[in-house]
PDB file of N, H, CA, C and O in Angstrom:
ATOM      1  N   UNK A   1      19.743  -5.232  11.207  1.00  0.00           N
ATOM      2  CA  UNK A   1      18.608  -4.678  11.907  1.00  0.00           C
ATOM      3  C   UNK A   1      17.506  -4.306  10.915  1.00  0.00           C
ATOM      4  O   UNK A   1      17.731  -3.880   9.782  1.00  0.00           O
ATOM      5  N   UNK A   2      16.417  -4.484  11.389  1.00  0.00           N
ATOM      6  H   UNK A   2      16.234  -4.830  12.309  1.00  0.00           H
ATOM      7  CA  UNK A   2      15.425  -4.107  10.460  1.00  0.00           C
ATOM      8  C   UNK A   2      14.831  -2.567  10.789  1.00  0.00           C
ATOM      9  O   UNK A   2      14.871  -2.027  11.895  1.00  0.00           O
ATOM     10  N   UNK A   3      14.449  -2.177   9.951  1.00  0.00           N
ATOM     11  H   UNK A   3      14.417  -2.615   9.053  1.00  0.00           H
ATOM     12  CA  UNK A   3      13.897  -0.707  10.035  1.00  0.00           C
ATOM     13  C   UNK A   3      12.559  -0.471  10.177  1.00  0.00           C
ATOM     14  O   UNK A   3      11.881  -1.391   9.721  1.00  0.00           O
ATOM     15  N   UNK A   4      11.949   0.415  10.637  1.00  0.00           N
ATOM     16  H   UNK A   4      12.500   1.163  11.008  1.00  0.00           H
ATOM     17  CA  UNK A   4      10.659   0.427  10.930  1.00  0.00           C
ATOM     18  C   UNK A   4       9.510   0.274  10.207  1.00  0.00           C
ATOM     19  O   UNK A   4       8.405  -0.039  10.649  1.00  0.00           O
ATOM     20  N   UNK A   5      10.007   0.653   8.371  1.00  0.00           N
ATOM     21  H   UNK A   5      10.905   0.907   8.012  1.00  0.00           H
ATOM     22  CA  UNK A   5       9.464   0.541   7.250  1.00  0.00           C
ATOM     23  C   UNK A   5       9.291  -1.715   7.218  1.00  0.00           C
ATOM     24  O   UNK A   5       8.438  -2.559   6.941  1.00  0.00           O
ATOM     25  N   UNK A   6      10.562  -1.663   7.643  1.00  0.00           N
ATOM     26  H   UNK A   6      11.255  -0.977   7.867  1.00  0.00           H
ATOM     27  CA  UNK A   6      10.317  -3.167   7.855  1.00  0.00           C
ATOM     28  C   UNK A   6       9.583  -3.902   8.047  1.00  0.00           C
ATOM     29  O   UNK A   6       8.907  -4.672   7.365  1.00  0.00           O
ATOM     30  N   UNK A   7       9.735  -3.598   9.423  1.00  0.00           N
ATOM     31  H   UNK A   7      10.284  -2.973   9.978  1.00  0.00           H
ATOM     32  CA  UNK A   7       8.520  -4.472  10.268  1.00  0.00           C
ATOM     33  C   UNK A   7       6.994  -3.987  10.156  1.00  0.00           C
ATOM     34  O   UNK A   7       6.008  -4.659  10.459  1.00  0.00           O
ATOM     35  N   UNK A   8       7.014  -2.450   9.571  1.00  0.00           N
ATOM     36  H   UNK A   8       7.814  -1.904   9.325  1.00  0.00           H
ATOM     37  CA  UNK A   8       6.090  -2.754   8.975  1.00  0.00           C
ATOM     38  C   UNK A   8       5.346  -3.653   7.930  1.00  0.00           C
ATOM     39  O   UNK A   8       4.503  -4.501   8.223  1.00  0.00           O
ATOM     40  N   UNK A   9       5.633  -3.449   7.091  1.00  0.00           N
ATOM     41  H   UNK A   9       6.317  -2.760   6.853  1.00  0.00           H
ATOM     42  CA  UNK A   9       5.715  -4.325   6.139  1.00  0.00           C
ATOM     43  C   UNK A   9       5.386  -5.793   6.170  1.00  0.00           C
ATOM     44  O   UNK A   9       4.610  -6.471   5.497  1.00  0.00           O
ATOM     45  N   UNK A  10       6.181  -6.070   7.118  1.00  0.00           N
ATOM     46  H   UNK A  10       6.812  -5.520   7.665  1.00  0.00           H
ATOM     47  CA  UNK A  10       5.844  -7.411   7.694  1.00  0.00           C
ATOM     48  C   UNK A  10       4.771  -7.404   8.789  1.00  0.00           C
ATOM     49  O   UNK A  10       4.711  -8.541   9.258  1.00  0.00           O
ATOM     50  N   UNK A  11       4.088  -6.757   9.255  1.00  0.00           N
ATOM     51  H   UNK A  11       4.137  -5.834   8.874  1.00  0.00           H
ATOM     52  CA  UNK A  11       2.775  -5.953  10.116  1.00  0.00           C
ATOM     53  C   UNK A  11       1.542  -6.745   9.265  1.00  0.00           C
ATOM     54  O   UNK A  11       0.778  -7.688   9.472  1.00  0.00           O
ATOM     55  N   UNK A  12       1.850  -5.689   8.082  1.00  0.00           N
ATOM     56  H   UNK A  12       2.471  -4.923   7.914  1.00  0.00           H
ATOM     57  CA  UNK A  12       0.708  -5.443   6.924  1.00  0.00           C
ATOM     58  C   UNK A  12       0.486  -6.893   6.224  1.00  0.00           C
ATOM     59  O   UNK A  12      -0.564  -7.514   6.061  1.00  0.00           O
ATOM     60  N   UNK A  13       1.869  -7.242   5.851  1.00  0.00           N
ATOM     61  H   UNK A  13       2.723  -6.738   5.983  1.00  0.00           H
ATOM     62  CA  UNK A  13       1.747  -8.798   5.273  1.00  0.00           C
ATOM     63  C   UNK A  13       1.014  -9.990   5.969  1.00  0.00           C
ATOM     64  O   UNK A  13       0.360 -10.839   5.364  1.00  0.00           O
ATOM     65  N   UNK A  14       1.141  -9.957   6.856  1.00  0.00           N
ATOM     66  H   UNK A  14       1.672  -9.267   7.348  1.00  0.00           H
ATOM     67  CA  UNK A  14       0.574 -10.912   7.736  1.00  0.00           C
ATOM     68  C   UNK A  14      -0.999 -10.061   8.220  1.00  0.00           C
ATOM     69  O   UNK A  14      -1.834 -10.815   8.719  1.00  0.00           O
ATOM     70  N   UNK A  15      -1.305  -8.919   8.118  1.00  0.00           N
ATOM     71  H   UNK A  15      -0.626  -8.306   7.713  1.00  0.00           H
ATOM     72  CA  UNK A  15      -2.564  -9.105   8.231  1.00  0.00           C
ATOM     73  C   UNK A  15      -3.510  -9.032   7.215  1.00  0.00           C
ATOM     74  O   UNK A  15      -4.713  -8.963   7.465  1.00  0.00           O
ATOM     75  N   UNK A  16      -2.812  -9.047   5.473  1.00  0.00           N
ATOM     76  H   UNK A  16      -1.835  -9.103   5.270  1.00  0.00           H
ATOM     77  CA  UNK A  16      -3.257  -9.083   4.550  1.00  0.00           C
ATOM     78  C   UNK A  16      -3.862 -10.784   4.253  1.00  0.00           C
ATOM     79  O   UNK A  16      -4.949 -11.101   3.772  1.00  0.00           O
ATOM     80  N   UNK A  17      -2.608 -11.794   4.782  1.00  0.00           N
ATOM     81  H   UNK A  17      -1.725 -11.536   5.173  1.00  0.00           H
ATOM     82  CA  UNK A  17      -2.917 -13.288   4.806  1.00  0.00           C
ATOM     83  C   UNK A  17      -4.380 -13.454   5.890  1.00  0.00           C
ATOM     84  O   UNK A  17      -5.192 -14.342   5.627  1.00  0.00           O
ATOM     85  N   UNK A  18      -4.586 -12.598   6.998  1.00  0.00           N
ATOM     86  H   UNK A  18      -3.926 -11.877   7.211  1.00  0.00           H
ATOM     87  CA  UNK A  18      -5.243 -12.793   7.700  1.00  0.00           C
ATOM     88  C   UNK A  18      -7.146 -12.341   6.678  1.00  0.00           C
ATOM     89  O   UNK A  18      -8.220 -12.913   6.489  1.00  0.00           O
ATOM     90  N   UNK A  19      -6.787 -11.603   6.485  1.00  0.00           N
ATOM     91  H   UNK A  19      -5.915 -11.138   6.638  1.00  0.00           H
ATOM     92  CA  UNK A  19      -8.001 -10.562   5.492  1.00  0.00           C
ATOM     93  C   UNK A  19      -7.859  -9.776   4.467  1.00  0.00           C
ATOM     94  O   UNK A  19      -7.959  -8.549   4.485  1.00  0.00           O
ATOM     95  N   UNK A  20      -7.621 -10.464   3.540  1.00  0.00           N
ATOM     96  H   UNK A  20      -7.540 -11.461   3.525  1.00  0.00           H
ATOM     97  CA  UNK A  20      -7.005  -9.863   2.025  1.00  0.00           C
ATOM     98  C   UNK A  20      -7.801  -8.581   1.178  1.00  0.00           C
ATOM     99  O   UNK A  20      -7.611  -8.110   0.056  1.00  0.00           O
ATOM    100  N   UNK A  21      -9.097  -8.149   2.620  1.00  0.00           N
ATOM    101  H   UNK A  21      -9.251  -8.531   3.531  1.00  0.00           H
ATOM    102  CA  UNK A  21      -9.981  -7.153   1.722  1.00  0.00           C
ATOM    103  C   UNK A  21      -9.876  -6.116   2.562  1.00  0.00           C
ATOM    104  O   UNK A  21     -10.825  -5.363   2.777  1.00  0.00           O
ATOM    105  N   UNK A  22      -8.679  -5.980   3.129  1.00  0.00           N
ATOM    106  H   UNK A  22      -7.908  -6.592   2.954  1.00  0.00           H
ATOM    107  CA  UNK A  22      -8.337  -4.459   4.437  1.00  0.00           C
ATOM    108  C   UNK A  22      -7.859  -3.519   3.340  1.00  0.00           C
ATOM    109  O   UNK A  22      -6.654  -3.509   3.089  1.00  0.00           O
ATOM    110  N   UNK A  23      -8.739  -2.675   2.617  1.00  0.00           N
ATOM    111  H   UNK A  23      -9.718  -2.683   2.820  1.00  0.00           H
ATOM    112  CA  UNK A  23      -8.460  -1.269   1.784  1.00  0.00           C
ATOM    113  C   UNK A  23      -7.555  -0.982   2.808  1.00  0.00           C
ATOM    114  O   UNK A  23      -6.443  -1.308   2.392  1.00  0.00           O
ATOM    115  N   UNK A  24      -7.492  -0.606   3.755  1.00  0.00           N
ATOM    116  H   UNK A  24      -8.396  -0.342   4.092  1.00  0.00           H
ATOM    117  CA  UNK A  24      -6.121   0.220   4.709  1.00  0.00           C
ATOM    118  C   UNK A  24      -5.124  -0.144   4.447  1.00  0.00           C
ATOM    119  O   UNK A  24      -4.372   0.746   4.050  1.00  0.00           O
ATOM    120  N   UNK A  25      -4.545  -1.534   4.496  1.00  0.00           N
ATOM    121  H   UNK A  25      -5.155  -2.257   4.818  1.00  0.00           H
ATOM    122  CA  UNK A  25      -3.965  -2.133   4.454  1.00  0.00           C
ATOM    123  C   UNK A  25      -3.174  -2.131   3.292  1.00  0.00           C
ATOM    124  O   UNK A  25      -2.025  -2.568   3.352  1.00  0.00           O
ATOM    125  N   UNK A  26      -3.576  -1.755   2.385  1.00  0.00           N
ATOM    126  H   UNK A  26      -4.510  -1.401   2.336  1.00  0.00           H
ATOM    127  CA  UNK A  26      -3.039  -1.949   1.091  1.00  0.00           C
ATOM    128  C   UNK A  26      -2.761  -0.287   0.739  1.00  0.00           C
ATOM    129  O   UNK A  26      -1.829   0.012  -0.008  1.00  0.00           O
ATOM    130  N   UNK A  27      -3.415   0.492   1.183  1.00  0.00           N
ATOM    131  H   UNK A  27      -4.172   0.250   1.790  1.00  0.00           H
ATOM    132  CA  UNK A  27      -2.825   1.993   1.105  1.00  0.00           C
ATOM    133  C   UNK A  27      -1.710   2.231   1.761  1.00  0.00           C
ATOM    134  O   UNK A  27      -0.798   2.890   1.263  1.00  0.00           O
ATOM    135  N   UNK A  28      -1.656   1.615   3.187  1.00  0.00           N
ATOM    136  H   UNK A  28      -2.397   1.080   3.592  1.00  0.00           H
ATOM    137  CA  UNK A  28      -0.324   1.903   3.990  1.00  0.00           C
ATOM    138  C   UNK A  28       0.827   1.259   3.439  1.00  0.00           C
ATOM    139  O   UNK A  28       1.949   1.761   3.503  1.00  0.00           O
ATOM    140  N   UNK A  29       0.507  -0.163   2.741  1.00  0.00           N
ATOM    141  H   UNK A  29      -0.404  -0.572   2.689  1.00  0.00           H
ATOM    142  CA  UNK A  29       1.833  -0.585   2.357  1.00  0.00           C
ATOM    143  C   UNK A  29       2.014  -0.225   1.266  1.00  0.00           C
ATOM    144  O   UNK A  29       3.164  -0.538   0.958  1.00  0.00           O
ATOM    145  N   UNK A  30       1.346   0.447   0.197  1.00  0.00           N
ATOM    146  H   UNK A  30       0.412   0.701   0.447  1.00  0.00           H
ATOM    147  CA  UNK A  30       1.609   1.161  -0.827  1.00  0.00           C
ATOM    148  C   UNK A  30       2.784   2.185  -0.673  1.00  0.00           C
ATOM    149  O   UNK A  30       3.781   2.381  -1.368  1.00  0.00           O
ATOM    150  N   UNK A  31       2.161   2.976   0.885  1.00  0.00           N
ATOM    151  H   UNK A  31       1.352   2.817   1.449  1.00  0.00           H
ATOM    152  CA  UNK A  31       2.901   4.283   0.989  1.00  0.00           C
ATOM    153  C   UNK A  31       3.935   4.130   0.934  1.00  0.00           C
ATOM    154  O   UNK A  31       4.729   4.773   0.247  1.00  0.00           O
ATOM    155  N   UNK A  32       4.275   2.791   2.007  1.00  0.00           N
ATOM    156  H   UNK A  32       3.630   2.269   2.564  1.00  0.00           H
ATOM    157  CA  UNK A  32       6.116   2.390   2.261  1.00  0.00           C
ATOM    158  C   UNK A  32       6.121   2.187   1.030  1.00  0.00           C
ATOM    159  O   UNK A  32       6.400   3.287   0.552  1.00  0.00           O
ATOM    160  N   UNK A  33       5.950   1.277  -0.009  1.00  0.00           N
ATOM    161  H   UNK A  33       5.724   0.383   0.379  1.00  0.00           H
ATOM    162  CA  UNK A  33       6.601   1.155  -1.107  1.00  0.00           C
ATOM    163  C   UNK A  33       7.087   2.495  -1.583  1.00  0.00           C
ATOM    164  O   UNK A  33       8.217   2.964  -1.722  1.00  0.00           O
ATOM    165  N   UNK A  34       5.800   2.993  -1.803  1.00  0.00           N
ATOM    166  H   UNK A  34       4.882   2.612  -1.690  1.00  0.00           H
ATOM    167  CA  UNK A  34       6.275   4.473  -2.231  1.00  0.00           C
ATOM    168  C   UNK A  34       7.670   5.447  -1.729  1.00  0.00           C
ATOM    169  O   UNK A  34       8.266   6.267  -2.428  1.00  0.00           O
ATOM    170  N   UNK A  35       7.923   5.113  -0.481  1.00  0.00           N
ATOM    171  H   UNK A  35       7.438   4.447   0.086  1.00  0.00           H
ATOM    172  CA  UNK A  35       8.744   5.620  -0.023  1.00  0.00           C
ATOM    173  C   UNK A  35      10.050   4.909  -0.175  1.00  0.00           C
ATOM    174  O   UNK A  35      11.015   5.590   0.174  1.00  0.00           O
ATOM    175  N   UNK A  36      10.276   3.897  -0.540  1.00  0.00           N
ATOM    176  H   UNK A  36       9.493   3.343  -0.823  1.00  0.00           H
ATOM    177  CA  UNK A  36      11.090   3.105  -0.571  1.00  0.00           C
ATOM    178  C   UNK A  36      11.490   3.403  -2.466  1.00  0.00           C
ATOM    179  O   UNK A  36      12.574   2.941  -2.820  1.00  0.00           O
ATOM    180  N   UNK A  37      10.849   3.952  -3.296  1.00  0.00           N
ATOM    181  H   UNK A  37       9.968   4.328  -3.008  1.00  0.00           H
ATOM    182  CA  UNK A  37      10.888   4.280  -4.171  1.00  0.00           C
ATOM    183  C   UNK A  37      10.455   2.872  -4.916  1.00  0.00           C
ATOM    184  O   UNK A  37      11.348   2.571  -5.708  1.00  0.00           O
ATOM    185  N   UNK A  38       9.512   2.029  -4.924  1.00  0.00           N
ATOM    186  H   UNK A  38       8.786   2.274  -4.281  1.00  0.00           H
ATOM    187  CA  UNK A  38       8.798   1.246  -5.606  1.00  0.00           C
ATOM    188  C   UNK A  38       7.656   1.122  -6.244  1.00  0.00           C
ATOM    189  O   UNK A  38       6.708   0.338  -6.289  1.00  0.00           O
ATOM    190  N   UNK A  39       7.947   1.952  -6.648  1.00  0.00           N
ATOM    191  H   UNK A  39       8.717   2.589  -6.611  1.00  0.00           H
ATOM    192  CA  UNK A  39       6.628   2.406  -7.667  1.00  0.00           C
ATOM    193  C   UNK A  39       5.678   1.542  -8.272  1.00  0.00           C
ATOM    194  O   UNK A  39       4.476   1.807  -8.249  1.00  0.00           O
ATOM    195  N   UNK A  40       6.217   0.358  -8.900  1.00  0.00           N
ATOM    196  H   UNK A  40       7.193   0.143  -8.918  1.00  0.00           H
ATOM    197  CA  UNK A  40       5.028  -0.216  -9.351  1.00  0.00           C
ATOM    198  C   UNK A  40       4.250  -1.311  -8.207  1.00  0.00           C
ATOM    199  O   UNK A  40       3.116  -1.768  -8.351  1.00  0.00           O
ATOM    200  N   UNK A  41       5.037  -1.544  -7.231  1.00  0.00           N
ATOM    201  H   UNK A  41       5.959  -1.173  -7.114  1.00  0.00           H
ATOM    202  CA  UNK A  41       4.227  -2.360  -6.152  1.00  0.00           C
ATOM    203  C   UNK A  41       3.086  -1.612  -5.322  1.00  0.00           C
ATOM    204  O   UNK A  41       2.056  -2.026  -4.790  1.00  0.00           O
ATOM    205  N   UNK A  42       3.884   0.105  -5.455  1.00  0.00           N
ATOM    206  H   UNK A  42       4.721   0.441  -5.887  1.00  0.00           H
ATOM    207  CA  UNK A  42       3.073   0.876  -4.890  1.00  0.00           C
ATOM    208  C   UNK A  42       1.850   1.023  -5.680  1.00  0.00           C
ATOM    209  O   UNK A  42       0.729   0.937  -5.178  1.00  0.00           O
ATOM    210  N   UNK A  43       2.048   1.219  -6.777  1.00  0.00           N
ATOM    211  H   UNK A  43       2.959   1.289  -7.184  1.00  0.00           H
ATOM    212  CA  UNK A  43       0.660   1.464  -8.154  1.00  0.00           C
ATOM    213  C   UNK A  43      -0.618   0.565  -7.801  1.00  0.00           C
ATOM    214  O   UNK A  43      -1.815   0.809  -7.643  1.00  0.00           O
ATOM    215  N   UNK A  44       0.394  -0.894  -7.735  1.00  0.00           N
ATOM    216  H   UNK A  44       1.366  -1.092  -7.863  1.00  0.00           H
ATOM    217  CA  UNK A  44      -0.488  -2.148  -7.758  1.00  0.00           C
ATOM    218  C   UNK A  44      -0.848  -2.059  -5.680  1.00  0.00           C
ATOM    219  O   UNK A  44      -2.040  -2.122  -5.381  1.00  0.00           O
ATOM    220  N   UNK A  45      -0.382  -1.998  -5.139  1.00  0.00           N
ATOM    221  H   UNK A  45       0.586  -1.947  -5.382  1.00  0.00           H
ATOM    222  CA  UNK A  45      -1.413  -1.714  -3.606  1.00  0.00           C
ATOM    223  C   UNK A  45      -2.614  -0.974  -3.705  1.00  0.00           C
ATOM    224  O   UNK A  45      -3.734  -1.473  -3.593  1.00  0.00           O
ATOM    225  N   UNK A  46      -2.241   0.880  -4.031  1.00  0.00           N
ATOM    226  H   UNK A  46      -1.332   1.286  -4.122  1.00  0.00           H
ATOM    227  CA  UNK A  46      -3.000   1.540  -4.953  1.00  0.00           C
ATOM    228  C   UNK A  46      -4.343   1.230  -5.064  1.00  0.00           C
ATOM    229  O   UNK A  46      -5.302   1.393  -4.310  1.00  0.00           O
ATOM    230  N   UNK A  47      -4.180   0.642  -6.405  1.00  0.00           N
ATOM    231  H   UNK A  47      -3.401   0.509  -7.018  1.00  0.00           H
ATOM    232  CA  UNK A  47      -4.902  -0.245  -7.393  1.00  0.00           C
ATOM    233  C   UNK A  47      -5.983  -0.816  -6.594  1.00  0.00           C
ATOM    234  O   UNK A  47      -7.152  -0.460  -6.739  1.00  0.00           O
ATOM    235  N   UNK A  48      -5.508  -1.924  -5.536  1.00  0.00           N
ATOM    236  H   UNK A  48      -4.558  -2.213  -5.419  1.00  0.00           H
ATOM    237  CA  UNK A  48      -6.040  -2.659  -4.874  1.00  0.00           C
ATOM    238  C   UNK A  48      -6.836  -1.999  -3.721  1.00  0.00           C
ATOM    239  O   UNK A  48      -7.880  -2.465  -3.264  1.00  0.00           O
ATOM    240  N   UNK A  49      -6.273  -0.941  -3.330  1.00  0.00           N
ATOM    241  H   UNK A  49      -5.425  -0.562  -3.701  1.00  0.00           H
ATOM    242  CA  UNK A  49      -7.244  -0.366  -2.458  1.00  0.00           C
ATOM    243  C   UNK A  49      -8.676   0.078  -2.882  1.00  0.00           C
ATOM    244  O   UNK A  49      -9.798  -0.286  -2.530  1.00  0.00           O
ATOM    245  N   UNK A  50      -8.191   1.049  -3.817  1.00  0.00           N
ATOM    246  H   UNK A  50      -7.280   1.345  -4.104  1.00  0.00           H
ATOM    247  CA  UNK A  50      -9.652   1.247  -4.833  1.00  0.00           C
ATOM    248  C   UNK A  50     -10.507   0.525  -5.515  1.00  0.00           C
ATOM    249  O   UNK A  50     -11.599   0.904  -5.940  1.00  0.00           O
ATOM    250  N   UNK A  51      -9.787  -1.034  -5.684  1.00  0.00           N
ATOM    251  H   UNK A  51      -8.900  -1.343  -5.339  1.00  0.00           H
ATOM    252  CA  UNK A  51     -10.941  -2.055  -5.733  1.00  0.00           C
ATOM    253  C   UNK A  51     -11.499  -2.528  -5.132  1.00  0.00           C
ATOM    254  O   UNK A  51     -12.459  -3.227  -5.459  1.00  0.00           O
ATOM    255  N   UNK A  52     -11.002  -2.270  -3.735  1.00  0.00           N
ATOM    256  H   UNK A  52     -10.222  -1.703  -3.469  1.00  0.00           H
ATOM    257  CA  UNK A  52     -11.451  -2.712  -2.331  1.00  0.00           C
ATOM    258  C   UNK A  52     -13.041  -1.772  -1.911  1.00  0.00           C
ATOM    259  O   UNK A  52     -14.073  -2.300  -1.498  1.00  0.00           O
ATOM    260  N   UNK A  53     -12.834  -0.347  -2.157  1.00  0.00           N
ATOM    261  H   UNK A  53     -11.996   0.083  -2.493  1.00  0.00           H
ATOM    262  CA  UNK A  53     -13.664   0.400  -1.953  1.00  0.00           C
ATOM    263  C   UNK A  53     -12.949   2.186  -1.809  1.00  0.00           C
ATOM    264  O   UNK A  53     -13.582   3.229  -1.641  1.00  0.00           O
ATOM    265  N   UNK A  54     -12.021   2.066  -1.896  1.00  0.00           N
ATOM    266  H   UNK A  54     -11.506   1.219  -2.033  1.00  0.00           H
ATOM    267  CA  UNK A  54     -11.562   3.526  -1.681  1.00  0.00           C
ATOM    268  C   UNK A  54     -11.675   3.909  -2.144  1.00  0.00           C
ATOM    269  O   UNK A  54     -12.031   3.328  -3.169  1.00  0.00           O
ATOM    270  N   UNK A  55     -11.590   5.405  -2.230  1.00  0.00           N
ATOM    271  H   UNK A  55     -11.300   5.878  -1.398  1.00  0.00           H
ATOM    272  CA  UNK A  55     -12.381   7.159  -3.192  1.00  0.00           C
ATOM    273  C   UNK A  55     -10.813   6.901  -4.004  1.00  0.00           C
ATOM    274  O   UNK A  55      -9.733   7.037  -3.429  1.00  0.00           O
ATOM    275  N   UNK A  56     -10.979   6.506  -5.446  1.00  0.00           N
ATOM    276  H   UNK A  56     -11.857   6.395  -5.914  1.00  0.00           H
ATOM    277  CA  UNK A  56      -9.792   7.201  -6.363  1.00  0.00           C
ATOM    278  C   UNK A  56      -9.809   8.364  -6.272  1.00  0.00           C
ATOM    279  O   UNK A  56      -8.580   8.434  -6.239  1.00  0.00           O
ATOM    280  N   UNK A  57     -10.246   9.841  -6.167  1.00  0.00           N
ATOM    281  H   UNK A  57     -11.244   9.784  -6.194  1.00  0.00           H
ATOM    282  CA  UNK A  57      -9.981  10.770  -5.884  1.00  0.00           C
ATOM    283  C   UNK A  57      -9.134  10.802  -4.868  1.00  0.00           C
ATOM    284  O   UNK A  57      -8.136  11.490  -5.081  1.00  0.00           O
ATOM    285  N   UNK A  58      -9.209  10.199  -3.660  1.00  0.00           N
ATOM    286  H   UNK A  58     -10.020   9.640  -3.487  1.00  0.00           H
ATOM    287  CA  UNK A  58      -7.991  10.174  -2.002  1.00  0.00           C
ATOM    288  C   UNK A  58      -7.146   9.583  -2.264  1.00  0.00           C
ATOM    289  O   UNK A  58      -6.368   9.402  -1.328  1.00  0.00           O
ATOM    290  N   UNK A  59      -6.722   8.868  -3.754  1.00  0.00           N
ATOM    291  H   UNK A  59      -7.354   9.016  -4.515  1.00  0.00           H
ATOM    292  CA  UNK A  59      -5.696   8.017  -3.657  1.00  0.00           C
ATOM    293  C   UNK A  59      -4.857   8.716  -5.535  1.00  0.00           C
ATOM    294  O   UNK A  59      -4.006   8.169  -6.235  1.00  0.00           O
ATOM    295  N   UNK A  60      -5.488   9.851  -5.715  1.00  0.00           N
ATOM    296  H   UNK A  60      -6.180  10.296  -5.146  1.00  0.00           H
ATOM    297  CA  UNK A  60      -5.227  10.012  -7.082  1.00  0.00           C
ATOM    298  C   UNK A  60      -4.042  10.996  -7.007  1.00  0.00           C
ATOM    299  O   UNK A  60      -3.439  11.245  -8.050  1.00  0.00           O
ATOM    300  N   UNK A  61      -3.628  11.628  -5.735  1.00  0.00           N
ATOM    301  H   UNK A  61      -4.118  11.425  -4.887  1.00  0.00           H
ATOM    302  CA  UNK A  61      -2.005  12.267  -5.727  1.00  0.00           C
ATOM    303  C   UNK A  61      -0.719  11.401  -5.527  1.00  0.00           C
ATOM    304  O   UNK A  61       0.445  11.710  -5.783  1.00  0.00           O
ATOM    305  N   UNK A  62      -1.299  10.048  -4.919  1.00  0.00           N
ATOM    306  H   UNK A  62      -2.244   9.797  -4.710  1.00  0.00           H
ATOM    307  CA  UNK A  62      -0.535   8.666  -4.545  1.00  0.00           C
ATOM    308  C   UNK A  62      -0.266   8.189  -5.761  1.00  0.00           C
ATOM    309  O   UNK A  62       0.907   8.224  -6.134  1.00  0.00           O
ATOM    310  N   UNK A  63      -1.080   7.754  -6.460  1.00  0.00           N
ATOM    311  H   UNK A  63      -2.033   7.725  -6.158  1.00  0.00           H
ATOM    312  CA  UNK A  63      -1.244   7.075  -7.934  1.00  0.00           C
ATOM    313  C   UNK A  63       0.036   7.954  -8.882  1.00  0.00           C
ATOM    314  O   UNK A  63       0.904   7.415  -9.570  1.00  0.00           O
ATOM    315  N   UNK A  64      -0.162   9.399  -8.673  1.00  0.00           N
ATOM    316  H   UNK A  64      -0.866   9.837  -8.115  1.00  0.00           H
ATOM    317  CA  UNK A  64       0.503  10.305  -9.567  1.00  0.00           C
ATOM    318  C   UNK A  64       1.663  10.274  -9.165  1.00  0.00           C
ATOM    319  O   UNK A  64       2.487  10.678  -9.985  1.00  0.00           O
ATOM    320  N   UNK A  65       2.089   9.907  -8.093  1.00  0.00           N
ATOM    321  H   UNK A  65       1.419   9.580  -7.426  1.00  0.00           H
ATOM    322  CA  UNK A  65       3.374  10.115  -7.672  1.00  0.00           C
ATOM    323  C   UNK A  65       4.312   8.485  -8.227  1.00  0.00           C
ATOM    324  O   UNK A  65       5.539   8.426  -8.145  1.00  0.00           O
ATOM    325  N   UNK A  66       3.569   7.456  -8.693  1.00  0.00           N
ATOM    326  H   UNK A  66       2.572   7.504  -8.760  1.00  0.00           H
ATOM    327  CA  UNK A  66       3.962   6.212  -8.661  1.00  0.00           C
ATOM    328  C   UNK A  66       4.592   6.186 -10.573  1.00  0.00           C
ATOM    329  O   UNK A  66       5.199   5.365 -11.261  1.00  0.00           O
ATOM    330  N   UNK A  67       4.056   7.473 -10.784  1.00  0.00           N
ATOM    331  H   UNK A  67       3.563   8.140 -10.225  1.00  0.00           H
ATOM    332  CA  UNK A  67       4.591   7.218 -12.656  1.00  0.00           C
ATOM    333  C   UNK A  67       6.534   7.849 -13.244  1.00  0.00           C
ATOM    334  O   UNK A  67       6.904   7.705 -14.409  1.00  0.00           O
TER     335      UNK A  67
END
């Protein structure tokens, strides 16, 4: 069975193929990583959000938690 973190995941993936410049998109699946304890995929979502356009300040307790 898949878990809800799952199908998320697979949510996000497929609407990242759809529009690879959804800042949201890349924060939320950060988080699951994060929660999943994957830190550097989470870093690199992160990463990507704030190149997208997001406030590194809103994403700089996320970031801290990924070291």
């Amino acid at each position: 069975d898949l878990k809800h973190d799952d199908l998320a995941l697979i949510d996000l993936e497929e609407a990242l193929k759809l529009n690879p410049s959804l800042a949201d998109a890349y924060l939320m699946r950060g988080q699951i990583y994060l929660e999943q304890k994957k830190r550097e995929p989470a870093k690199r979502d992160f990463e990507k959000a704030i190149s997208l356009g997001m406030s590194p300040a809103d994403l700089k307790d996320l970031l801290r938690q990924c070291r």
